[in-house]
C-alpha positions as CSV (number, residue, x, y, z in Angstrom):
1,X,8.4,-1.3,-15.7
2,X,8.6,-4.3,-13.7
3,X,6.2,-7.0,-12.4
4,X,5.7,-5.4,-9.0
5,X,4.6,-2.2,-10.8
6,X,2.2,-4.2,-12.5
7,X,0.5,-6.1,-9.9
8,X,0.5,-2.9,-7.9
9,X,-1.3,-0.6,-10.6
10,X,-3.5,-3.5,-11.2
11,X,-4.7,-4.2,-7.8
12,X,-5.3,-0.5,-7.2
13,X,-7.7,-0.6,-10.8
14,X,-9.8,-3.3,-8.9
15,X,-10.1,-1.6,-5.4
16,X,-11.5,1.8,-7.9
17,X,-13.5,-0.4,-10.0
18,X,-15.4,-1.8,-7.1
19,X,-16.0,1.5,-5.9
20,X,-17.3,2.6,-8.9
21,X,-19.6,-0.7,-9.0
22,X,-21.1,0.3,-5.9
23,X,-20.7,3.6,-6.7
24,X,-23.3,3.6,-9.5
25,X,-25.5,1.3,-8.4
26,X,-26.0,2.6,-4.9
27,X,-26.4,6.7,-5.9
28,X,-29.7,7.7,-7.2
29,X,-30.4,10.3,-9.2
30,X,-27.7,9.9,-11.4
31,X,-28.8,11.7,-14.6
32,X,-27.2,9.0,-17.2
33,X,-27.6,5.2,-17.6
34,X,-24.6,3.5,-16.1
35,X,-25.0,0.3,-17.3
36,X,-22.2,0.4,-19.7
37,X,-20.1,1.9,-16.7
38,X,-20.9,-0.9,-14.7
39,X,-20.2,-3.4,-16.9
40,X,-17.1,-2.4,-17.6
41,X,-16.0,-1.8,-14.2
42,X,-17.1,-5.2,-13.6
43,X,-15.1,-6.7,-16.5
44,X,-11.9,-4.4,-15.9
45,X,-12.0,-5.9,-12.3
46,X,-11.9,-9.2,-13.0
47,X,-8.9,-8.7,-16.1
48,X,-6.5,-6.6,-13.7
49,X,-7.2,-9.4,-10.9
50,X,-6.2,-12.2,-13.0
51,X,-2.9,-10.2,-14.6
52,X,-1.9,-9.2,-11.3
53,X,-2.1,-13.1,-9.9
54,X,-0.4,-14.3,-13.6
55,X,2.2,-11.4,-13.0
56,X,3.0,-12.4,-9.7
57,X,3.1,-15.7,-10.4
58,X,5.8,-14.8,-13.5
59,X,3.1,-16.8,-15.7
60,X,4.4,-17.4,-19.5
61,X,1.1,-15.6,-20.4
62,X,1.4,-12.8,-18.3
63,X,2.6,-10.6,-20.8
64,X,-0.1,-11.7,-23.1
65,X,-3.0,-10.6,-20.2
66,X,-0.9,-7.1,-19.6
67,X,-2.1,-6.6,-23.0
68,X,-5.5,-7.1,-22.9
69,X,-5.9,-5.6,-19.6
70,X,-4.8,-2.5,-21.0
71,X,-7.3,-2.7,-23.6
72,X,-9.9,-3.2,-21.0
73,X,-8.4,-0.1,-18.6
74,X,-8.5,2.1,-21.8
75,X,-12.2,1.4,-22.6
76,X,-13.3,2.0,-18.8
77,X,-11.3,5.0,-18.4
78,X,-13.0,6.6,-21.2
79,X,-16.6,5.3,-20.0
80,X,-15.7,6.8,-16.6
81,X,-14.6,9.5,-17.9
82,X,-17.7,10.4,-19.2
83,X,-19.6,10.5,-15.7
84,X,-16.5,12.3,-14.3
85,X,-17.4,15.3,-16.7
86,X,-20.8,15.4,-14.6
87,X,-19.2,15.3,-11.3
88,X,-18.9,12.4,-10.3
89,X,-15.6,11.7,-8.4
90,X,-15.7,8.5,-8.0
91,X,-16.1,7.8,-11.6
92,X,-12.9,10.4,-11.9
93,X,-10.9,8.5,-10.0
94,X,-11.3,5.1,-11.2
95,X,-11.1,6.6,-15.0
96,X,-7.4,7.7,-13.4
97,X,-6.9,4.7,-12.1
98,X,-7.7,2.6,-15.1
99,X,-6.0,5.1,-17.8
100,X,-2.4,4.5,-14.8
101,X,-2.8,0.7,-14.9
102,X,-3.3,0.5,-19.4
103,X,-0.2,2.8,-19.2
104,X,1.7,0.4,-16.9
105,X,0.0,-2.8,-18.8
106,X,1.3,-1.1,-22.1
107,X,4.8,-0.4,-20.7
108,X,5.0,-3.8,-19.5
109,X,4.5,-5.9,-22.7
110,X,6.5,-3.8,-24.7
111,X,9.8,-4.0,-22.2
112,X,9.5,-7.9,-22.7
């Protein structure tokens, strides 16, 4: 994998999480809390922004924050997930989103 990959996959896991932010917050009726959801989107925003910009700045801890913003993707797929088994598509995509970006993250700080 390569940097451009990386800040790609990223920046496509913050445009989903946002969604999902305003997503969740905006529906009604939704039949589980998604405060945890939420949060997490929130957080897994902000990590993927700050790899991508240390990524595409070739920062010496980039490969460091590829790490823990795989950690981050992998706990709000699977959150996601969990409202995508009720339907809700938004939630399914971002949970694919975030699961494509930990895979990337992952593949990026092991190839260093």
């Amino acid at each position: 994998m390569n940097r451009e990959a990386c800040i790609e996959a990223c920046l496509a896991c913050v445009k989903t999480c946002e969604a999902c932010v305003t997503n969740c917050v905006t529906k009604s009726g939704h039949e589980m809390d998604r405060t945890k959801c939420i949060q997490l989107c929130r957080d897994c925003a902000e990590v993927c922004t700050t790899c991508a910009r240390l990524c595409a700045r070739d920062s010496d801890f980039a490969l460091d924050m590829c790490r823990m913003c795989a950690e981050v993707c992998k706990a709000c797929a699977e959150e996601c997930e969990k409202h995508a088994t009720h339907g809700d598509e938004v939630c399914a995509r971002c949970a694919e989103a975030c699961q494509y970006c930990a895979e990337v993250c992952e593949n990026m700080a092991v190839a260093a």
